[in-house]
C-alpha positions in Angstrom: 0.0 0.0 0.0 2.7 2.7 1.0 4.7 1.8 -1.9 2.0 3.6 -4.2 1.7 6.4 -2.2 3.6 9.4 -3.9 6.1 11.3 -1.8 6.1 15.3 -0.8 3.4 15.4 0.7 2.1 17.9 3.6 0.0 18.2 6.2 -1.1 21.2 8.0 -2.9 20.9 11.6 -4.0 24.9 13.2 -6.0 25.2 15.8 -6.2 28.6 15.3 -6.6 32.0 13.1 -2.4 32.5 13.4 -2.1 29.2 12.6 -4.1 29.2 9.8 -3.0 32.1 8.2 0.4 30.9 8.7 -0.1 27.4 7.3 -1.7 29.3 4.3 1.4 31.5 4.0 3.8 28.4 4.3 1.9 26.0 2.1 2.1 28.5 -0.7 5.6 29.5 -0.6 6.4 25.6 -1.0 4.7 25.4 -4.2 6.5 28.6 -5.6 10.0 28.1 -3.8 10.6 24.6 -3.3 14.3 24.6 -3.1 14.2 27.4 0.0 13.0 24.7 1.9 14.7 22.0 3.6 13.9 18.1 2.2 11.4 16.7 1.6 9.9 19.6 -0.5 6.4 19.1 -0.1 4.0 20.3 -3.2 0.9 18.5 -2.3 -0.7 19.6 1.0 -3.9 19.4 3.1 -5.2 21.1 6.3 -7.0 19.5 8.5 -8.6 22.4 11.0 -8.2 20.6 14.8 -9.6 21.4 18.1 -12.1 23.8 16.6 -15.5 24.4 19.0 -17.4 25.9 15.8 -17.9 23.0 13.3 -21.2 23.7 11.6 -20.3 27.4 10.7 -16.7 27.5 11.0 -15.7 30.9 8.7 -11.9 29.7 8.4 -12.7 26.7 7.3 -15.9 27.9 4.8 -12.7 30.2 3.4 -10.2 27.9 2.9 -13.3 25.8 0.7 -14.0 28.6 -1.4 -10.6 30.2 -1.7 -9.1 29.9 -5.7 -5.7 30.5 -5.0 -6.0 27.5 -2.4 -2.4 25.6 -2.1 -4.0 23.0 -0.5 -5.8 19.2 -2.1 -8.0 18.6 0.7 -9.5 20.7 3.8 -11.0 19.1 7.0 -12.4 19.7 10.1 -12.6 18.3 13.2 -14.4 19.2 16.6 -13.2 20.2 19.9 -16.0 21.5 22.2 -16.7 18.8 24.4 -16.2 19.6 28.0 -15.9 17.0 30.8 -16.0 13.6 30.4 -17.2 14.2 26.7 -13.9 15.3 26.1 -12.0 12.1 26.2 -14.5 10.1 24.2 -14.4 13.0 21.4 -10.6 13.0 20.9 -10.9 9.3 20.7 -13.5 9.7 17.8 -11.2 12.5 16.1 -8.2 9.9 16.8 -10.1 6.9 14.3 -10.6 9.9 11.5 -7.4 10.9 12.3 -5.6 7.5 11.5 -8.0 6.4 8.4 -7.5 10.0 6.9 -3.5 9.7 7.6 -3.4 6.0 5.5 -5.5 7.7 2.7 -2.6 10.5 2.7 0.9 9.6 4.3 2.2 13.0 4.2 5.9 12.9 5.2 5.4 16.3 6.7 2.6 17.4 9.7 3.4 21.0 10.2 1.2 22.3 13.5 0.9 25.5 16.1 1.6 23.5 19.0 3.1 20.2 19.6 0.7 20.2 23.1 -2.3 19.6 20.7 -3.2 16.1 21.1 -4.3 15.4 17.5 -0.7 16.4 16.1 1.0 13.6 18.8 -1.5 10.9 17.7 -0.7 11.7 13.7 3.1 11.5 14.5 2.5 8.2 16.6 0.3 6.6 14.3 2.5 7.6 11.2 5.6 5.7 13.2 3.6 3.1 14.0 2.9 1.9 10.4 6.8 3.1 9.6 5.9 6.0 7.6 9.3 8.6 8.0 7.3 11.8 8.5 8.9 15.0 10.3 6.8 17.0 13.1 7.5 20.5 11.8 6.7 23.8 14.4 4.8 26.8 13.1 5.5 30.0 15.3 2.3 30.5 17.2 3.9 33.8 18.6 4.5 35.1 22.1 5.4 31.7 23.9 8.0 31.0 21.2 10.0 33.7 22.5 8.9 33.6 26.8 8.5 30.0 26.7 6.6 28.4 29.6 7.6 28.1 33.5 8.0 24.1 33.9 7.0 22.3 36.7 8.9 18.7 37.4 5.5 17.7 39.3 2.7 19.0 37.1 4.2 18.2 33.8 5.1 14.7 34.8 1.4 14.7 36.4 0.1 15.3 33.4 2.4 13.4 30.7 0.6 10.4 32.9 -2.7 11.5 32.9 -2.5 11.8 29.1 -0.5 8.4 28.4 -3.2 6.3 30.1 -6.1 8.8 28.7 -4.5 8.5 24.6 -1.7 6.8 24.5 1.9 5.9 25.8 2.7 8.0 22.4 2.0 10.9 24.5 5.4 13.6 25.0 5.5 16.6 27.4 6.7 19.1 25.9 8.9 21.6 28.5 7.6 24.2 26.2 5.3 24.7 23.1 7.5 23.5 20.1 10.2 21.5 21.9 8.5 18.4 21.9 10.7 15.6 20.9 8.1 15.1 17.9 9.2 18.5 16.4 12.3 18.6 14.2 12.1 22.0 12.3 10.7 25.5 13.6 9.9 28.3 11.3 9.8 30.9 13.1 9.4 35.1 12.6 12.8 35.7 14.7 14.3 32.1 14.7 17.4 34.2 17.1 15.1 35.1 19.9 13.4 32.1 20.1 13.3 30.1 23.2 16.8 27.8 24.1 14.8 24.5 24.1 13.1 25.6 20.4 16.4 27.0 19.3 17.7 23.0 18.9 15.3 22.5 16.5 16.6 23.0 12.9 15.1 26.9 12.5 14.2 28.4 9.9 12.8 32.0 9.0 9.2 33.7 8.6 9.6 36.0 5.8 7.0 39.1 5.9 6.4 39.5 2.5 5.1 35.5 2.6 2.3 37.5 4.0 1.8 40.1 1.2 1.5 38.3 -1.8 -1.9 38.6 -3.7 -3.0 35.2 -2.5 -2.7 36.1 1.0 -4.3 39.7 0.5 -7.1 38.0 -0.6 -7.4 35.2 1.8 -7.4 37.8 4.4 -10.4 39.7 2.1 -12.2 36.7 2.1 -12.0 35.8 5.5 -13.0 39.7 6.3 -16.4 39.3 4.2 -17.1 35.8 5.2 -17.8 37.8 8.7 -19.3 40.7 7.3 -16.3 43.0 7.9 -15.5 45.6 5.5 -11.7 45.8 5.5 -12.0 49.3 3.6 -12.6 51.2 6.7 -9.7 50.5 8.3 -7.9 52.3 5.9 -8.4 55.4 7.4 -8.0 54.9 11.0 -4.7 56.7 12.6 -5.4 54.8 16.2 -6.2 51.4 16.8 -6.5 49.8 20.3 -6.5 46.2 21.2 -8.3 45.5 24.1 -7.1 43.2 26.8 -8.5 39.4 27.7 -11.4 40.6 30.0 -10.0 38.8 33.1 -7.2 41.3 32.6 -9.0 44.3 32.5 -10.4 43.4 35.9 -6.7 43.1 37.2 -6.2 46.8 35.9 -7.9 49.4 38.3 -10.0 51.9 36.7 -9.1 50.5 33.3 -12.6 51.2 31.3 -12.8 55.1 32.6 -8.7 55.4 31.6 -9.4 53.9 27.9 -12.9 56.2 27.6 -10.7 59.8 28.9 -8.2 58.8 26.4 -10.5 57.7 23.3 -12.2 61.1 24.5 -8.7 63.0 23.6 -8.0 61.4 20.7 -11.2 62.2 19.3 -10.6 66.1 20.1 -7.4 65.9 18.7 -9.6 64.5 15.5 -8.0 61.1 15.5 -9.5 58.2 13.9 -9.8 55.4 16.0 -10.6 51.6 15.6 -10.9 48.8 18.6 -10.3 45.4 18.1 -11.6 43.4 21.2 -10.0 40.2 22.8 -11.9 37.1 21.1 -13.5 36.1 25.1 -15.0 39.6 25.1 -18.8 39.3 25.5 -21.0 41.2 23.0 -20.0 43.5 19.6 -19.0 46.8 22.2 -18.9 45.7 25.9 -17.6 48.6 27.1 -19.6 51.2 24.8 -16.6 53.2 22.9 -18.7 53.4 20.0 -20.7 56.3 22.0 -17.5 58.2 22.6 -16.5 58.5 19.0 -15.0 55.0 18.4 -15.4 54.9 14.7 -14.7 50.7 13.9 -15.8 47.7 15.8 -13.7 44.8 14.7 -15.5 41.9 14.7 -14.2 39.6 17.5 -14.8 36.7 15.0 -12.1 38.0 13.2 -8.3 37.8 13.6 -6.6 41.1 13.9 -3.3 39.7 11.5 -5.9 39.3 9.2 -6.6 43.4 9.8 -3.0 44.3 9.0 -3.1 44.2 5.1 -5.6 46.8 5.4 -4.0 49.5 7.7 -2.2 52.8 6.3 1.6 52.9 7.0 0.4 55.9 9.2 -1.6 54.1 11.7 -0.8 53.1 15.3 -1.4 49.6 16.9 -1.5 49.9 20.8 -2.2 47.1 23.0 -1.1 45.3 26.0 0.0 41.4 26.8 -1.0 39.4 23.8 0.8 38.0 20.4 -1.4 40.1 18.4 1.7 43.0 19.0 4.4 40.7 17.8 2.7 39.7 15.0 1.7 43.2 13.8 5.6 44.1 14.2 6.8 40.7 12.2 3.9 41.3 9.9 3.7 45.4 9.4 7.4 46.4 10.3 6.4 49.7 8.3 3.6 50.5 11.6 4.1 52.2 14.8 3.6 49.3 17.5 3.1 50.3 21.4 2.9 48.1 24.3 0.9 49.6 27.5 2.5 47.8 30.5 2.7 48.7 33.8 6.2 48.1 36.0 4.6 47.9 39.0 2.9 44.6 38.0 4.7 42.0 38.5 3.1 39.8 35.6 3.2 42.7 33.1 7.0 43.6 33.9 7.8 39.7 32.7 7.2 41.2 28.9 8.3 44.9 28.7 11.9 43.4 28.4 10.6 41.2 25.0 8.7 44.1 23.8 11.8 46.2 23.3 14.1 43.4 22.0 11.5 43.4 19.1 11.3 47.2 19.3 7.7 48.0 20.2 7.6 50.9 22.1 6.4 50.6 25.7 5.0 53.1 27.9 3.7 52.6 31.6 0.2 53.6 31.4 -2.4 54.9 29.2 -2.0 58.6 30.2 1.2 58.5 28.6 0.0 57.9 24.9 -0.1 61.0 22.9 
């Protein structure tokens, strides 16, 4: 059977927007510039969506469908909202499609987000288990490649066991995301900062302009109108604020009057100003700056890398703890990047220091912008 199965193939498992849009990027540039990449150079490729909570109505996955410029044979989804004890029998339902759907394709490649994801360990294991050579490859999923992950000898070994009599003895703790002994490349946005333990990996560069070509501008279109977003607007906005995971805003005193005073002066200065809120935020506008002059809602729904395209080399990104800073820096060198984080807190101080190695500009509180 495996001797009729052709060779460079590639398989690509995100679990989420960033992955996606990275797997998109990737997957391309292999079809144009095959020798950039080291063996086997893979010109077929799938992607199989995993872990995803919205099956019926997924937009990413709708997209990826309908999208022309598509570098990819085959697109699949698989569920992950079980909670509880529905959990464990899930994953072992998306295991069996896993393994039927890997003999049908035998990819010598599984490129993923995160090695922690249980469905990219079972497609390794399985893959070994029939002896099909196939490489675990690591997709920068952004901030953790560069702060890694405090270990714990206790938990992690804790829960290596829980998961090796729940899956599988196939089961690896990773010490951090992408240094799983599964994973033997990295492509990465700044393969020199990256974590020591993802550093022994065999790295390999991000390039921005991946990002830029006319395929990816209109992936990122498509994905904008398959939530009813029109990107157009964005093109005008000078200020556009990125608002923090909501269980962070409650760690911030006073944080909703700070943000409405300073909307407030931005607007009298006659600034433009968009808000993209964190994806757990509750409702379109939760904390009502559309009634103090914001002008754009982004749709939670929506990714804000899939945003950047759109933006004027003029505008100004500010946010707080998050990848969504790094990957507007990797992705939009050309924009002005600032990080709001305060000193005194201890678990905002941890990033200030990889803030400025990428150079985003970091002030201490809001009253300090503008």
């Amino acid at each position: 059977m495996m001797e009729n199965i052709p060779k460079n193939r590639a398989l690509y498992m995100p679990s989420t927007p960033l992955n996606v849009l990275v797997s998109c990027a990737v997957a391309l540039q292999q079809q144009k510039q095959a020798q950039y990449f080291s063996p086997p150079y893979c010109t077929q490729a799938e992607l199989w969506l995993i872990d995803q909570k919205n099956i019926a109505n997924n937009p990413y996955f709708l997209v990826l469908l309908a999208w022309e410029a598509s570098p990819f044979q085959a697109i699949k989804v698989f569920s992950g909202n079980q909670t509880g004890g529905g959990k464990l029998s899930e994953r072992r339902k998306n295991f069996a499609q896993l393994k039927t759907a890997l003999n049908n394709f035998m990819p010598e490649q599984v490129w993923v987000g995160s090695d922690r994801r249980v469905e990219f360990q079972c497609a390794l294991a399985h893959l070994k288990s029939i002896s099909h050579p196939a490489q675990g490859v690591y997709l920068d999923d952004g901030l953790y490649s560069y702060m890694g992950r405090k270990s714990s000898f206790l938990k992690d070994g804790v829960n290596a066991l829980l998961k090796k009599i729940a899956y599988g003895l196939w089961w690896r703790e990773p010490s951090t995301v992408g240094a799983s002994s599964w994973i033997e490349q990295a492509w990465l946005f700044a393969p020199e900062h990256a974590v020591p333990a993802i550093k022994q990996k065999t790295c390999f560069r991000l390039e921005p302009e991946w990002f830029q070509t006319p395929e990816m501008l209109n992936f990122s279109q498509l994905v904008a109108q398959e939530v009813a977003f029109d990107t157009e607007q964005l093109s005008t906005l000078d200020v556009i604020l990125l608002i923090p995971h909501p269980a962070n805003i409650k760690k911030i005193p006073g944080y909703a009057e700070r943000l409405h005073t300073l909307i407030q002066s931005l607007v009298q200065q006659g600034k433009r100003i968009g808000v993209k809120y964190h994806p757990r935020s509750q409702g379109k506008d939760s904390l009502g700056l559309s009634n103090i002059g914001v002008e754009v809602i982004i749709p939670t729904a929506l990714a804000f890398e899939f945003c950047l395209p759109s933006l004027s080399k003029e505008a100004h990104i500010i946010g707080d703890v998050g990848t969504a800073l790094f990957t507007s820096k990797w992705l939009r060198p050309d924009i002005a990047v600032t990080a709001i984080l305060d000193e005194s807190d201890s678990f905002q101080k941890t990033f200030i220091a990889l803030n400025q190695l990428f150079e985003i500009s970091v002030v201490n509180q809001l009253e300090e912008l503008f």
